[in-house]
N, C-alpha and C positions, 0 to 999 in steps of 0.2 A: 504494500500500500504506500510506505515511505516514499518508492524510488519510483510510483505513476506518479505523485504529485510533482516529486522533483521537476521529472522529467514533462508534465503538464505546466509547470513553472517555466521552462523553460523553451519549450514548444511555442514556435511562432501566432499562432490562433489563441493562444490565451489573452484574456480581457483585462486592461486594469482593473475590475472589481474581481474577477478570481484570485489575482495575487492577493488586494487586499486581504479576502479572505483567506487565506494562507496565513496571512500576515498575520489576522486576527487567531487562528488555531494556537500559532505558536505563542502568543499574549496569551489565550486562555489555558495553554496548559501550562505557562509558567505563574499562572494566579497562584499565589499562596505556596509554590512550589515546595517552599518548607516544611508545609504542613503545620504551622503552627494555629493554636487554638482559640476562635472566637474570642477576644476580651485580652488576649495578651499579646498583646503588638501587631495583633493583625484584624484590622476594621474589614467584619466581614459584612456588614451593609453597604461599605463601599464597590465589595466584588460583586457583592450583588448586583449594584446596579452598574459596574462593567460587562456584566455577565448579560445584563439587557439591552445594552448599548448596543453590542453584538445580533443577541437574537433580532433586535429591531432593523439592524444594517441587511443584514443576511439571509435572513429567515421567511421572508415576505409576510402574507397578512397572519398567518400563525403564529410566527416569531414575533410580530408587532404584539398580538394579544398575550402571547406570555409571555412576555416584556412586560405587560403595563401588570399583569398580575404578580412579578417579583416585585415591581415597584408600589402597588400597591401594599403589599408584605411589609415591605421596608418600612413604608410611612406608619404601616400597624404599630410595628414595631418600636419606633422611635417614638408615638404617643400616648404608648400602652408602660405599664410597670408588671404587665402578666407576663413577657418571660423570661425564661432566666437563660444563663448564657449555653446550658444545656440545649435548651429550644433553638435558640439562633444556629448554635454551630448544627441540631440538627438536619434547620431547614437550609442553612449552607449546602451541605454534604447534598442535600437533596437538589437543592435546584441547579450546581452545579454538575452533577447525575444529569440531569432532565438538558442541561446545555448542550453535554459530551452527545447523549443520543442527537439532537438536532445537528450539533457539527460530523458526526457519524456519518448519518445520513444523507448532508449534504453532501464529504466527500466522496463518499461510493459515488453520489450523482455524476462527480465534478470526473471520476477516472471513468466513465461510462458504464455503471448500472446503472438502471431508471429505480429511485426510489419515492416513493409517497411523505413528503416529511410532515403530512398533514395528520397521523394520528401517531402521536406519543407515550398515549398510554399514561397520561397524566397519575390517573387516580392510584394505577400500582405505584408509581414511584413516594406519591404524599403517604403512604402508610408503612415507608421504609425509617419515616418518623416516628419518635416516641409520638403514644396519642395524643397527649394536651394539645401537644403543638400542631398534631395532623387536624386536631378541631380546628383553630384556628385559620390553616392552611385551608380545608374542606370550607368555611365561611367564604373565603375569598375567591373562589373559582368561579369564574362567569356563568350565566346559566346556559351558556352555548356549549359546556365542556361537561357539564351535569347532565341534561337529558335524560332521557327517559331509555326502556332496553337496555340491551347489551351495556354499553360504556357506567351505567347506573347500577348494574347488577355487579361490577365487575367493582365498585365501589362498594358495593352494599355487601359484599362479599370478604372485601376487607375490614368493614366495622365489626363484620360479624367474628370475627378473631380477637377483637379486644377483649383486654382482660382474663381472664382462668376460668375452668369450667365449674361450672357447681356440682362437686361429687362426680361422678362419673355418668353425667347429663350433659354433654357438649352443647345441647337446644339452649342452655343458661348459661349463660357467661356473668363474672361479678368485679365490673370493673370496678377501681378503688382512686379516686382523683378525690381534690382539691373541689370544694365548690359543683358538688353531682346534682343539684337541681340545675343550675345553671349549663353544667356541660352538656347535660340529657338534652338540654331543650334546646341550647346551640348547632347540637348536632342533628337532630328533629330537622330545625329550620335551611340546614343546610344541605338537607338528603332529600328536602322535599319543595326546592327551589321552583320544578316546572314540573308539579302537582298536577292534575287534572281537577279542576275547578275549587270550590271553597272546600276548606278544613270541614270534617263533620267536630263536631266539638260535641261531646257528652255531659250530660249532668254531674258527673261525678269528676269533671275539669276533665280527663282523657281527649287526646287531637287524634284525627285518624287521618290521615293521605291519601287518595288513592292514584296511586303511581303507572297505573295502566296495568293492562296484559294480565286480572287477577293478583296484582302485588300493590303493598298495604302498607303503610309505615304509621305506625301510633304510638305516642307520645304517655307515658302517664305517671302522673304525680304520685304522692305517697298514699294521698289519699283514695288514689283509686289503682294503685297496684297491687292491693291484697297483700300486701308483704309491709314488712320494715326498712324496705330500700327507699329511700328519697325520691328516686324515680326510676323510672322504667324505657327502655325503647324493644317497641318487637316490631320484627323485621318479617314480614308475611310473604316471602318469595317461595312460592312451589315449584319454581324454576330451580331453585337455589340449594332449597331445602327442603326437606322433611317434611321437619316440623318446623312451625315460626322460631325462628331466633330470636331469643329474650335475652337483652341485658341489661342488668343490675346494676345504674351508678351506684355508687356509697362511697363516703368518706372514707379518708387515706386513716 
């Protein structure tokens, strides 16, 4: 792969914006080269938003849109006291992952494979995150990248792994966070971005989604989850699962 570029560098038909881009590979893989960690001499909001400078130069209307979603992060980030330098460096690691696939892909394009750099696979790479910060992340996704089907299932498929199983019932998971009313329902809100029509809302507080194709996402408080957990999310994919996936925020 090295020595097509070169020699694509070097080849009379290349374009000043391929070199650039060359140009820009060799900057992005020497970010942080050191490897040094979030908060100690190395301002990873700043790679951040090199890291979208690029995808915006390069990447056309995809790269544009996840561009403005690192940056949008950023700005989370800098106005928020929710996270700690755990979370940054996690979602560092991750969005430079999600770079490397887009520069990937361009250059397979650039030595003559046809590649699609239009689907990323966003959603597996945010839950290579610790989860506080993948809630966060999952908040921020455009709803053009949420949807409904496949790419929502394949998202809904990684909440459903949050947390430990209850007993030897994998259908229950009991995640353990910080503030579990809150996270429950952040999460709710952002699994069910482009819902099909209004919330059914129950008397007993409980939100119900309905996410299309027989799939379900409901939301419910203490006071209507039957149990002692704070709240509840169950994840009703028959696609997916079984049985519904139920998980159990509660306090750390």
């Amino acid at each position: 792969m090295r020595n097509n570029i070169n020699n694509f560098i070097r080849s009379e038909y290349n374009s000043q914006e391929a070199q650039d881009f060359v140009k820009w590979l060799i900057d992005f893989e020497i970010l942080n080269e050191e490897g040094i960690p979030c908060g100690l001499d190395h301002d990873c909001l700043a790679s951040i938003n090199t890291m979208a400078a690029g995808l915006r130069r390069f990447h056309g209307p995809e790269g544009d849109v996840t561009a403005s979603y690192f940056e949008d992060v950023v700005t989370d980030i800098e106005n928020s006291f929710d996270y700690t330098n755990g979370d940054i460096q996690d979602i560092y690691d991750t969005f430079k992952s999600i770079t490397r696939q887009y520069n990937a892909q361009m250059t397979a394009a650039i030595v003559g494979a046809y590649v699609d750099v239009a689907e990323i696979l966003l959603e597996i790479a945010l839950f290579e995150v610790g989860a506080p910060a993948a809630i966060k992340l999952l908040q921020k996704i455009p709803i053009s990248w949420v949807l409904r089907g496949t790419r929502l299932n394949n998202t809904v498929s990684k909440v459903g792994l949050w947390g430990t199983r209850s007993g030897g019932n994998n259908s229950i998971r009991i995640f353990k966070t910080n503030a579990p009313v809150s996270k429950a329902s952040e999460t709710f809100t952002a699994l069910t971005k482009d819902k099909i029509g209004n919330l059914v809302i129950q008397s007993n507080g409980s939100r119900i989604a309905n996410m299309g194709n027989g799939n379900f996402i409901t939301f419910r408080p203490v006071t209507a989850s039957g149990s002692n957990f704070p709240a509840t999310l169950q994840l009703n994919f028959p696609s997916i699962y079984n049985n519904p996936r139920i998980i159990k925020f509660t306090s750390l």
